[in-house]
N, CA, C and O of each residue as an XYZ file, in Angstrom:
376
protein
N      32.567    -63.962    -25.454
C      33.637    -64.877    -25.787
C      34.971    -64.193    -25.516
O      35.220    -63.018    -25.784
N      35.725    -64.993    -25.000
C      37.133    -64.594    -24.515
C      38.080    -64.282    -25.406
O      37.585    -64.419    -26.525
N      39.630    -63.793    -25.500
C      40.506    -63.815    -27.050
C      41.206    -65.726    -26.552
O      41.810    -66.416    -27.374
N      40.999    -66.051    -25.539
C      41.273    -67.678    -24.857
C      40.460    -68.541    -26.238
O      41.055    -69.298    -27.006
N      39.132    -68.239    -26.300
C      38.501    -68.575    -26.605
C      38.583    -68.591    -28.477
O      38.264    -69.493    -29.252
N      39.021    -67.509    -28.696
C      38.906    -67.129    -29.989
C      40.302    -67.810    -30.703
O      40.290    -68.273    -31.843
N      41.681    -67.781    -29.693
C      42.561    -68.463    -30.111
C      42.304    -69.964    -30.539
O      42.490    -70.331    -31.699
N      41.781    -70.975    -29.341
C      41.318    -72.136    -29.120
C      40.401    -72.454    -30.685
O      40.430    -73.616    -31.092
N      39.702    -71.516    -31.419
C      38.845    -71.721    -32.455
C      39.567    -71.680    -33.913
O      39.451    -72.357    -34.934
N      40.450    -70.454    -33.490
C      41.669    -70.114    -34.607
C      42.300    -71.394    -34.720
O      42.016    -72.050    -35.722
N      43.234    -71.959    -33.748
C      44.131    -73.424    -34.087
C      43.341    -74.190    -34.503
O      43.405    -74.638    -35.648
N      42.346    -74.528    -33.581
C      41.460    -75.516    -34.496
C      41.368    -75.471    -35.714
O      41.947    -76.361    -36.337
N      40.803    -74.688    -36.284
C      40.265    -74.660    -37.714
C      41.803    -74.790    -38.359
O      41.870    -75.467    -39.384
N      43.315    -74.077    -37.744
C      44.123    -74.267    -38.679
C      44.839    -75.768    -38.723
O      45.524    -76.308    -39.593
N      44.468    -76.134    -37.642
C      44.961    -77.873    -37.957
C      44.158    -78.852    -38.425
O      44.588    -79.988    -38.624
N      43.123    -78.560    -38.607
C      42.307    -79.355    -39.685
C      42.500    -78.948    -41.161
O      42.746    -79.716    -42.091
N      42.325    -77.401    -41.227
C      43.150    -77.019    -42.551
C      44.603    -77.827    -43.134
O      44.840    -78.489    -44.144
N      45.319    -77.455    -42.089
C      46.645    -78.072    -42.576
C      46.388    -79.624    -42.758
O      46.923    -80.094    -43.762
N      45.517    -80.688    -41.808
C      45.414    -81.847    -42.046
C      45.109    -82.358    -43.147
O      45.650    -83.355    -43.624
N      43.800    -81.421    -43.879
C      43.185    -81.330    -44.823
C      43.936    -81.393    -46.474
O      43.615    -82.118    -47.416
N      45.009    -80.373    -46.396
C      46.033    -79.980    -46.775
C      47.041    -81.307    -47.403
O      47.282    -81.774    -48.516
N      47.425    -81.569    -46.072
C      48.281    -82.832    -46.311
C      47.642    -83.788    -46.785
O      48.272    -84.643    -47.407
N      46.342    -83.902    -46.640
C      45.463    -85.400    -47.171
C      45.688    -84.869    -48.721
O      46.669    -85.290    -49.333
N      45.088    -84.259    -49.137
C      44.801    -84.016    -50.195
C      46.241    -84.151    -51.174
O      46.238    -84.840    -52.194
N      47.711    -83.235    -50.609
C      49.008    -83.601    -51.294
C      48.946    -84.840    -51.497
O      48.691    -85.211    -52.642
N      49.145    -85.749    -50.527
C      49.501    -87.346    -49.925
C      48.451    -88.097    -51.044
O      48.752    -88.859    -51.963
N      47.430    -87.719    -50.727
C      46.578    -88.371    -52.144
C      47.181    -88.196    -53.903
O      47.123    -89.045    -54.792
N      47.736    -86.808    -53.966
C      47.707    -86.469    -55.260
C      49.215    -87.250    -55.096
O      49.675    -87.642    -56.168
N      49.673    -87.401    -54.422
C      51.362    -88.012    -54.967
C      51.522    -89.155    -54.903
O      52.601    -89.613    -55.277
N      50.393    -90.100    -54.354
C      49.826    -91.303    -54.297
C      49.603    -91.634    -55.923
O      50.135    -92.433    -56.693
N      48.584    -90.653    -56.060
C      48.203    -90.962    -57.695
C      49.360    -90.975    -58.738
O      49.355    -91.838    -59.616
N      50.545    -89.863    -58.655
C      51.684    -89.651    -59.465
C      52.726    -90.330    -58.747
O      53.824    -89.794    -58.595
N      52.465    -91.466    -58.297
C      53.709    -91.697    -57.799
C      54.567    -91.098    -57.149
O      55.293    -91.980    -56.690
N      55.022    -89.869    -56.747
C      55.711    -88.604    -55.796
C      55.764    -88.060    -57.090
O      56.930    -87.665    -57.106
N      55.540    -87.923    -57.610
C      55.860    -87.012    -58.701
C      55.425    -85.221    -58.624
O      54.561    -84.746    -59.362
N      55.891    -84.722    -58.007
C      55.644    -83.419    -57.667
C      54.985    -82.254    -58.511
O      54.176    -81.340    -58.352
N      55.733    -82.764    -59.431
C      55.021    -81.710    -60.923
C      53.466    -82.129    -61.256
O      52.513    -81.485    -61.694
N      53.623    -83.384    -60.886
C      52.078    -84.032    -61.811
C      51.097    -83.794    -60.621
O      49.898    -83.660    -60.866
N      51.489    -83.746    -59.547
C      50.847    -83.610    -58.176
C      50.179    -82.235    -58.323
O      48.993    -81.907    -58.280
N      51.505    -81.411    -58.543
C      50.555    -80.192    -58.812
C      49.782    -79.653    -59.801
O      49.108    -78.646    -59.585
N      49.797    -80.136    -60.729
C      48.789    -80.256    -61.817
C      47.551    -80.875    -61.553
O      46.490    -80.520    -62.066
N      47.673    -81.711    -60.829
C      46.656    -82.184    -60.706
C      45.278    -81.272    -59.626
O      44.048    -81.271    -59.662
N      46.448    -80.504    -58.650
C      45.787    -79.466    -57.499
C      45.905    -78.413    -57.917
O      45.683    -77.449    -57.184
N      46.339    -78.230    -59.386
C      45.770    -76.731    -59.776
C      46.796    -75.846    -59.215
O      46.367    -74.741    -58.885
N      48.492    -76.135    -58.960
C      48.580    -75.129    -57.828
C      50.688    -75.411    -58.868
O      50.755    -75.930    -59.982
N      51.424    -75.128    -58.423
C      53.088    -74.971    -59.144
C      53.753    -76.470    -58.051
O      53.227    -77.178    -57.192
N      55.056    -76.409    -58.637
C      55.731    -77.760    -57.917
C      56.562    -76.760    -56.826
O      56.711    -77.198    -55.685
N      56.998    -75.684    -57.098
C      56.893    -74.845    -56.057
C      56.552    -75.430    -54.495
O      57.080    -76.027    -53.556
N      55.214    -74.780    -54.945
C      54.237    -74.736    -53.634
C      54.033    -76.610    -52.981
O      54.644    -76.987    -51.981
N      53.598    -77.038    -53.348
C      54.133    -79.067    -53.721
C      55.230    -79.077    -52.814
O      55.188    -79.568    -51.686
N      56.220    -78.518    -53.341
C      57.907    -78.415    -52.119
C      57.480    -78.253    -51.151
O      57.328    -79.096    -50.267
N      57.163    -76.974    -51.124
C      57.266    -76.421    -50.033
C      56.510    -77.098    -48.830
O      56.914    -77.342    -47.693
N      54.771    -77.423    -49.678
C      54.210    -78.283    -48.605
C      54.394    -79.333    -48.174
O      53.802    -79.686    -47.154
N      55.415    -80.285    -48.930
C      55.853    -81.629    -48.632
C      57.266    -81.690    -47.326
O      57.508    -82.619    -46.555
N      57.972    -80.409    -47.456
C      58.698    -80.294    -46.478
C      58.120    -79.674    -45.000
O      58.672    -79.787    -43.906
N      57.180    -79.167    -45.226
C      56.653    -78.192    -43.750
C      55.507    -79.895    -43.253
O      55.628    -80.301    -42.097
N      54.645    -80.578    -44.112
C      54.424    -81.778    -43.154
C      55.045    -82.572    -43.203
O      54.431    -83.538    -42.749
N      56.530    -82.990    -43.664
C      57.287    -83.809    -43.259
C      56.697    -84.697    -44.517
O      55.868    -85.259    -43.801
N      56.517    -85.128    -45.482
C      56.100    -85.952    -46.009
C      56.781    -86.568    -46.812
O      56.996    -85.968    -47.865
N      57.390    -87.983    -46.659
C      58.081    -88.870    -46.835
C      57.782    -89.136    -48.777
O      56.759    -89.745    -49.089
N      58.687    -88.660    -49.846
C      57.880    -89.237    -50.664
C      58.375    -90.906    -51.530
O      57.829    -91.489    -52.466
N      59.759    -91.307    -50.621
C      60.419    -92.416    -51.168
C      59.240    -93.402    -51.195
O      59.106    -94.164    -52.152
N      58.372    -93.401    -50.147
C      57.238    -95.006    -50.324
C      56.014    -94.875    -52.001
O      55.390    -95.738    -52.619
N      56.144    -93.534    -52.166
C      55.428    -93.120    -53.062
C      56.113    -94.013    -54.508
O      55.621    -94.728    -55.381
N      57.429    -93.540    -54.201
C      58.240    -94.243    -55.566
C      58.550    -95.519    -55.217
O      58.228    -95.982    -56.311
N      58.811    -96.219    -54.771
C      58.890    -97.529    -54.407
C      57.373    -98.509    -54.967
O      57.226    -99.627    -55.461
N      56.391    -97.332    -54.549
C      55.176    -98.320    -54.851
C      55.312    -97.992    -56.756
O      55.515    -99.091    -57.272
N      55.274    -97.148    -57.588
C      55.719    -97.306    -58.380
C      56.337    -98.544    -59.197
O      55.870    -99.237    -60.101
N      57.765    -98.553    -58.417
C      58.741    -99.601    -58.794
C      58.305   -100.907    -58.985
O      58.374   -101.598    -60.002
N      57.759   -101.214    -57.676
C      56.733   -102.276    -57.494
C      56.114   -102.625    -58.565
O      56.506   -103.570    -59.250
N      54.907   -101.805    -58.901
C      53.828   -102.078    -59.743
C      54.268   -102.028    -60.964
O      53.525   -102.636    -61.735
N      55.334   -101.468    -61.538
C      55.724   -101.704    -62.919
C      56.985   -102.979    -63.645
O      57.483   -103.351    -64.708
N      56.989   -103.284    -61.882
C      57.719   -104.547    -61.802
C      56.782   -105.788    -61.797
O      56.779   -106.708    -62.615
N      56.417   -105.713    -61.296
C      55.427   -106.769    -61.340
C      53.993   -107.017    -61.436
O      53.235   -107.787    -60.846
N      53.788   -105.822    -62.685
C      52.583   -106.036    -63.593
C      53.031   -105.986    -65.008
O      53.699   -105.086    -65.515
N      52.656   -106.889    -65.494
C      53.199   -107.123    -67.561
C      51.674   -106.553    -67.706
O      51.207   -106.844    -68.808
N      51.061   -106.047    -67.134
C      50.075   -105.210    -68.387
C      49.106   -104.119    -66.878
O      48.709   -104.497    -65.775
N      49.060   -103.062    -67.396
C      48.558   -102.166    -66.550
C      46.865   -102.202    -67.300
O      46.510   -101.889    -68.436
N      45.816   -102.887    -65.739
C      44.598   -102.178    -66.160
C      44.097   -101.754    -67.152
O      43.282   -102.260    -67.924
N      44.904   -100.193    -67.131
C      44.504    -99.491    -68.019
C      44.588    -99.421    -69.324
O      43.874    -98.748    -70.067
N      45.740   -100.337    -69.701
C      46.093   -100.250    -71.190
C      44.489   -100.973    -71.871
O      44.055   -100.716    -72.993
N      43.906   -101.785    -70.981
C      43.001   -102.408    -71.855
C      41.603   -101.261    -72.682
O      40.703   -101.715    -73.389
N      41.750   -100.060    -72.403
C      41.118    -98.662    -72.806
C      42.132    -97.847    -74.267
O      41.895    -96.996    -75.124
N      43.492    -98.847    -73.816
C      44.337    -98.047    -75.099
C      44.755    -96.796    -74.162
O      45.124    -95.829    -74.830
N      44.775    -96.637    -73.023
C      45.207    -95.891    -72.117
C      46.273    -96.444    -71.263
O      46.318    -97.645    -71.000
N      47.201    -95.518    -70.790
C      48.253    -96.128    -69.569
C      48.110    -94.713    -68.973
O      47.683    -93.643    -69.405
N      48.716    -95.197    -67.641
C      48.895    -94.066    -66.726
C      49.618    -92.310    -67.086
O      49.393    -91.333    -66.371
N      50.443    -92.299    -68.284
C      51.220    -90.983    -68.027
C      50.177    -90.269    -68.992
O      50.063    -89.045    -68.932
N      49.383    -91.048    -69.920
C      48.379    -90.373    -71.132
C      47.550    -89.787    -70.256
O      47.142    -88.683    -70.616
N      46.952    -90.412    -68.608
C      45.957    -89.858    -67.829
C      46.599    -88.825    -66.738
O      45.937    -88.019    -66.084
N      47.664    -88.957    -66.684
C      47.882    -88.105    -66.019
C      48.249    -86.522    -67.027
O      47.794    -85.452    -66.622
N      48.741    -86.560    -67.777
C      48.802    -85.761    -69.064
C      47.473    -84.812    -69.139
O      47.564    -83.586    -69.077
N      46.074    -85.588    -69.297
C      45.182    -85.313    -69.282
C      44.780    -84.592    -67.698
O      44.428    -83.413    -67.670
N      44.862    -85.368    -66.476
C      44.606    -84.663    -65.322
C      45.120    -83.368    -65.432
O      44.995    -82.573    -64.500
């Protein structure tokens, strides 16, 4: 095997990493609304690191809060309350 070869295997694996990466942020700030702190609580990891990765993939988090806005606009009762639960008690818990 070539170092052609060995590079070609190296990127690979690091852009699926990084893809990987971003799915997983993009999910957790999905769940918190962009909420960065709760994001990283939730990945086990500081809001720090959250920054940092939200600026190196470019990741937009205004649609995050907007969907928010949305849903607390125009839902008079969240799902969840019917458990005696709402969203910040579960995320608290996450």
């Amino acid at each position: 095997m070539s170092a052609k070869d060995d590079d070609m295997k190296e990127d690979g694996l690091k852009s699926i990493i990084e893809a990987y990466e971003r799915d997983l942020i993009t999910d957790a700030l999905k769940i918190t609304f962009g909420n960065q702190s709760h994001a990283a609580r939730l990945l086990g990891t500081s809001k720090r690191v959250i920054n940092y990765k939200v600026q190196k993939y470019a990741i937009n988090l205004k649609p995050f809060r907007i969907t928010r806005f949305r849903s607390q606009k125009n839902m008079k009762k969240s799902p969840l309350d019917d458990n005696g639960e709402n969203h910040s008690t579960l995320c608290k818990v996450l």
